[in-house]
C-alpha positions in Angstrom: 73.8 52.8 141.0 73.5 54.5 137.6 74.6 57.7 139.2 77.9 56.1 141.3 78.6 54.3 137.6 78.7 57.8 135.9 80.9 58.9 138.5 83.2 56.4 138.6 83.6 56.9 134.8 84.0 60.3 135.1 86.4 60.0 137.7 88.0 57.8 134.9 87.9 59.7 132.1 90.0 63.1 134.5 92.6 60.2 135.6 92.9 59.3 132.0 93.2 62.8 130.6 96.2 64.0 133.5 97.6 60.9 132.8 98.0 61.4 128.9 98.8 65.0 129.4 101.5 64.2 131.7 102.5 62.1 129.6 102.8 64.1 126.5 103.7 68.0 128.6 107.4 67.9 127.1 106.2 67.8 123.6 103.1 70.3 125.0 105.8 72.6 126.2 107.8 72.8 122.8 105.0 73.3 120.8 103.5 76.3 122.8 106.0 79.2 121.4 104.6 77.9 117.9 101.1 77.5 118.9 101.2 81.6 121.0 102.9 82.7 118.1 100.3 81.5 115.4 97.6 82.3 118.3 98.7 86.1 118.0 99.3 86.3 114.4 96.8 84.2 112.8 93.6 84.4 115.0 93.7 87.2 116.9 94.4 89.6 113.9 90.7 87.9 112.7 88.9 90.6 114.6 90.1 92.8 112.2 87.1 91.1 109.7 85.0 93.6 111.4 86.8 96.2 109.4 84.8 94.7 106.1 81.3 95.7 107.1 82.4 99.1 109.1 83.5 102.5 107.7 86.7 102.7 110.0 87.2 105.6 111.9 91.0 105.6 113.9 89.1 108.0 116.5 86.5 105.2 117.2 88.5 102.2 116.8 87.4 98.6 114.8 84.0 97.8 117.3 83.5 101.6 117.7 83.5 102.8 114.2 80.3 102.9 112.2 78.2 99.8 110.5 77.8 100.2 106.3 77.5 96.1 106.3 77.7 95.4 102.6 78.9 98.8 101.1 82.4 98.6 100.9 81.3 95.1 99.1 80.1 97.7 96.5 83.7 98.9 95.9 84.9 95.9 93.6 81.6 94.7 92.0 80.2 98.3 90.7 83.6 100.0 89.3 83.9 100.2 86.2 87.4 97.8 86.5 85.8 95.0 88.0 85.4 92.9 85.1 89.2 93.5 84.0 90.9 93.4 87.4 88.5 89.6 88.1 89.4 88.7 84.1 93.1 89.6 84.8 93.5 87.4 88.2 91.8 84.7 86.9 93.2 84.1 84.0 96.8 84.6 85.1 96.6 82.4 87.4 94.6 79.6 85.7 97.7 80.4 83.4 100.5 80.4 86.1 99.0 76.9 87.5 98.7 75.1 84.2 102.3 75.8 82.9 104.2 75.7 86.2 102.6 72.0 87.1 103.7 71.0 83.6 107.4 72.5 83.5 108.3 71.7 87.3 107.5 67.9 86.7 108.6 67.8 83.5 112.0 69.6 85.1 111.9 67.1 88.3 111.6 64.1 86.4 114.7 65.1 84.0 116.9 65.6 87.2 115.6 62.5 88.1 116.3 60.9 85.0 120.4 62.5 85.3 122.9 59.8 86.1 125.3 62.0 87.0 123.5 63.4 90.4 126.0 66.2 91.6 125.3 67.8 88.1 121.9 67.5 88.9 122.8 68.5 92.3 124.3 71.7 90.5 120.7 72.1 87.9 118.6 72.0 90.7 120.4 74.6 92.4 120.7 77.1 89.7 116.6 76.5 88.9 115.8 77.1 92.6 118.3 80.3 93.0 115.3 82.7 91.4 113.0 82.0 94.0 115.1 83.9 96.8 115.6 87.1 94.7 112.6 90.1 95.6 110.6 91.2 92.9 112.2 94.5 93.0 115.9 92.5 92.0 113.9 91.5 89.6 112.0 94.5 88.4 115.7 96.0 88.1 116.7 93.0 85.9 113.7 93.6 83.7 113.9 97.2 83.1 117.7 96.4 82.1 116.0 94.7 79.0 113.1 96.5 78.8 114.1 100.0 78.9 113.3 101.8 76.0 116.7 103.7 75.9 119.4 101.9 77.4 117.6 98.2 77.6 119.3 94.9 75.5 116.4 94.1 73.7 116.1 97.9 72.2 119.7 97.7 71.0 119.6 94.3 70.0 116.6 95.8 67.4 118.5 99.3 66.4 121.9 96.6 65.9 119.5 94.5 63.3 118.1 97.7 62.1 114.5 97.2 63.7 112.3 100.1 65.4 113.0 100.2 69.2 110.3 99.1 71.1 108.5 101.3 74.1 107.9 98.2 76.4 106.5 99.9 79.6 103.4 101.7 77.3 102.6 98.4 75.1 100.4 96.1 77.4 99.7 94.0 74.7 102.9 92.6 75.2 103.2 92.1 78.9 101.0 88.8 79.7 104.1 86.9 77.9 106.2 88.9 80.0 104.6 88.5 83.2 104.1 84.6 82.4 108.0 84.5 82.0 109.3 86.1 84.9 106.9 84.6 86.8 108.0 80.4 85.8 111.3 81.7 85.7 110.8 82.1 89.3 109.2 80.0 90.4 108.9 76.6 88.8 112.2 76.2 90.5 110.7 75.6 93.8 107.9 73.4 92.4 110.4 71.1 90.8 112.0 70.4 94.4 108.6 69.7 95.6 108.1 67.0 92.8 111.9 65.8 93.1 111.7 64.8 96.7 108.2 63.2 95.8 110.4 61.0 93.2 112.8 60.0 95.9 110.1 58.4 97.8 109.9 55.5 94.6 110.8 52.2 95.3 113.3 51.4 93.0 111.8 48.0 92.9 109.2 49.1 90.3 112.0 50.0 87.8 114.1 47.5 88.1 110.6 44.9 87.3 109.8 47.1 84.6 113.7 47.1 82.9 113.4 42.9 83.7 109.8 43.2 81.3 111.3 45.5 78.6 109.8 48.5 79.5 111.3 51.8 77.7 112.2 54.7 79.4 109.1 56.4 78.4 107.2 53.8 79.4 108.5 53.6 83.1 107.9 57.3 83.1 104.1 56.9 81.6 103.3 54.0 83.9 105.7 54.4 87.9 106.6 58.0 87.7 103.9 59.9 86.4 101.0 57.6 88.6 103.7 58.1 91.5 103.6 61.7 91.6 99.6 61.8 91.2 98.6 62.2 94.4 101.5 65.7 95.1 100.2 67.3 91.6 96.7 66.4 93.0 97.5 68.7 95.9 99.6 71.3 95.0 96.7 71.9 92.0 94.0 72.4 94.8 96.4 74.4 97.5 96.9 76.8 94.1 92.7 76.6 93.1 92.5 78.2 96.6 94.9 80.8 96.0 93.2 81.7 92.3 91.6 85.1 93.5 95.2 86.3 95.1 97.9 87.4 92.9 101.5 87.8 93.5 101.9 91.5 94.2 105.3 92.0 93.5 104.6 90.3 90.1 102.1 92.7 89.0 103.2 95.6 90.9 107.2 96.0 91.0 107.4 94.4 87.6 105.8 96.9 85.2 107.1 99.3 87.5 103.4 101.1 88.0 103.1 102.2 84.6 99.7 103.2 84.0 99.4 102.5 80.5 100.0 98.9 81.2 97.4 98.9 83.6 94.8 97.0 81.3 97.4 93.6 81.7 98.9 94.0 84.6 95.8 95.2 86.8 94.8 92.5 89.3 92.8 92.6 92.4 95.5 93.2 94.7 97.0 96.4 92.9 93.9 97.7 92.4 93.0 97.8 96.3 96.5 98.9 97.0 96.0 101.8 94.7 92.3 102.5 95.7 93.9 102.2 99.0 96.4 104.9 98.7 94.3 107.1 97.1 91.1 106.8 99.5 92.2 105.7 102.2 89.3 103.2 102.5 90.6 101.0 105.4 87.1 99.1 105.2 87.2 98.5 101.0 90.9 97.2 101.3 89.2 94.8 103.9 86.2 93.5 102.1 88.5 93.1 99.3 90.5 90.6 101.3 87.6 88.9 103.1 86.2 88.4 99.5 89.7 86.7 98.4 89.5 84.8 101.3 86.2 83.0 101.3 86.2 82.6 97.6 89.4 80.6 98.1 88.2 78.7 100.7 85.2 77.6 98.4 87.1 77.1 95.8 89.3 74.8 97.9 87.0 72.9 99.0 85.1 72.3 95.4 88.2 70.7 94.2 88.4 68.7 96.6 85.0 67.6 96.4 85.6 66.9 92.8 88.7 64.7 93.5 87.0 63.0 96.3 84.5 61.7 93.9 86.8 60.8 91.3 89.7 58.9 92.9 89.1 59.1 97.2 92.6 58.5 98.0 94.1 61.3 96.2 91.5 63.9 98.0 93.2 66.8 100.2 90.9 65.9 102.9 
């Protein structure tokens, strides 16, 4: 009986899953160029890992070539760079995360806050428009300012009767540049995160806050702000995970690969593009990015684990 009973249910269960994939095929059908295409460039390029623990030979191919298991590790940890390139990607990005969550909601809430909405319509349009340029428009625009004979800044100094200033050989001076040019383009796209966060408020909760003689401060401090909570929460920990990576262009194009700025502007990422180059160390550029990868993913999921324990709701996952 016991036996006939598991068969029946069996029987069941294959009914009820033809049934429900019958049921759902058309939607099946147009997600399966989406779900190939992420199948073919997100986990089949994964055997590629193997490439961090092997001293890759072209002739013998990634699962012929050789096993060094934790030497090309040894790369970024015994250089003498290694504590300047970690220092430098860090702290740039602990940087880059702190302002840009400040500015884009401070930006998104005074867009918000504009009564006349095509003008804000218009703001929000020119603060997203430097997100779309390359970094080497950019780079261009920069050494137009920058350059140490023909840049503004340079004659703006010899026009005031101040010393020109070499720009490209001073690295002392580039973490304010690089901190600029990177909010100017990018806090743009942050702030239409927040704003379309904002439109999701009830405006129920200002209207009972204008009827108790709330100031506009105060509507910000107590609906806005607690509003957009839960999207800073999560933006904050997408960006923890990405705190070992570095925006390439940034710290690449920008400077335009002057070496004497190379003690601010050398991150992880350059400095396996240039070890790269120069070697030709398939297997180092691979631990490298295994390394970035895992560390993100722990870091990831430590903030979460801290949010989860603080306030549950606001948690990632």
């Amino acid at each position: 009986m016991k036996r006939l009973a598991r068969h029946a249910g069996g029987a069941r269960g294959k009914a009820g899953f033809f049934k429900t994939f019958k049921k759902n095929l058309p939607l099946t059908l147009m997600a399966l160029p989406a779900l190939i295409v992420m199948f073919l460039f997100r986990y089949l390029p994964m055997s590629g890992l193997l490439l961090a623990f092997k001293r890759f030979s072209v002739r013998k191919g990634i699962f012929g070539s050789d096993w060094v298991w934790l030497d090309n590790f040894k790369f970024l940890f015994e250089t003498t760079d290694a504590w300047v390139i970690t220092r430098n990607t860090i702290c740039y990005n602990v940087l880059f995360i702190a302002i840009d969550l400040i500015l884009a909601v401070a930006m998104a809430i005074g867009l918000n806050e504009l009564l006349n909405k095509r003008r804000a319509k218009a703001y929000q349009t020119i603060f997203m428009a430097p997100y779309f340029l390359s970094w080497v428009v950019v780079s261009f625009m920069a050494f137009s300012l920058f350059s140490v004979d023909d840049g503004l800044f340079n004659h703006l100094l010899a026009y005031f009767g101040f010393k020109g200033v070499d720009w490209y050989s001073e690295p002392g001076k580039w973490p304010f540049i690089l901190t600029f040019f990177q909010l100017w383009k990018t806090v743009g796209y942050s702030t239409v995160m927040y704003i379309s966060s904002l439109t999701g408020i009830s405006n129920d909760y200002y209207e009972a806050a204008v009827l108790d003689g709330a100031t506009k401060w105060q509507q910000i401090k107590w609906i806005t702000l607690p509003c957009l909570k839960p999207m800073m929460i999560v933006l904050t920990i997408l960006a923890i995970g990405r705190i070992f990576y570095t925006d390439f262009g940034l710290f690449f194009q920008l400077p335009r690969d002057s070496g004497p700025l190379y003690p601010a502007t050398q991150v992880i990422d350059t400095y396996v593009y240039r070890a790269l180059k120069e070697t030709g160390n398939v297997g180092m550029a691979a631990a490298a990015s295994l390394y970035q990868s895992v560390v993100g993913f722990l870091l990831v999921v430590g903030a979460n684990l801290v949010v989860r324990r603080i306030e549950p709701d606001s948690a990632l996952f």
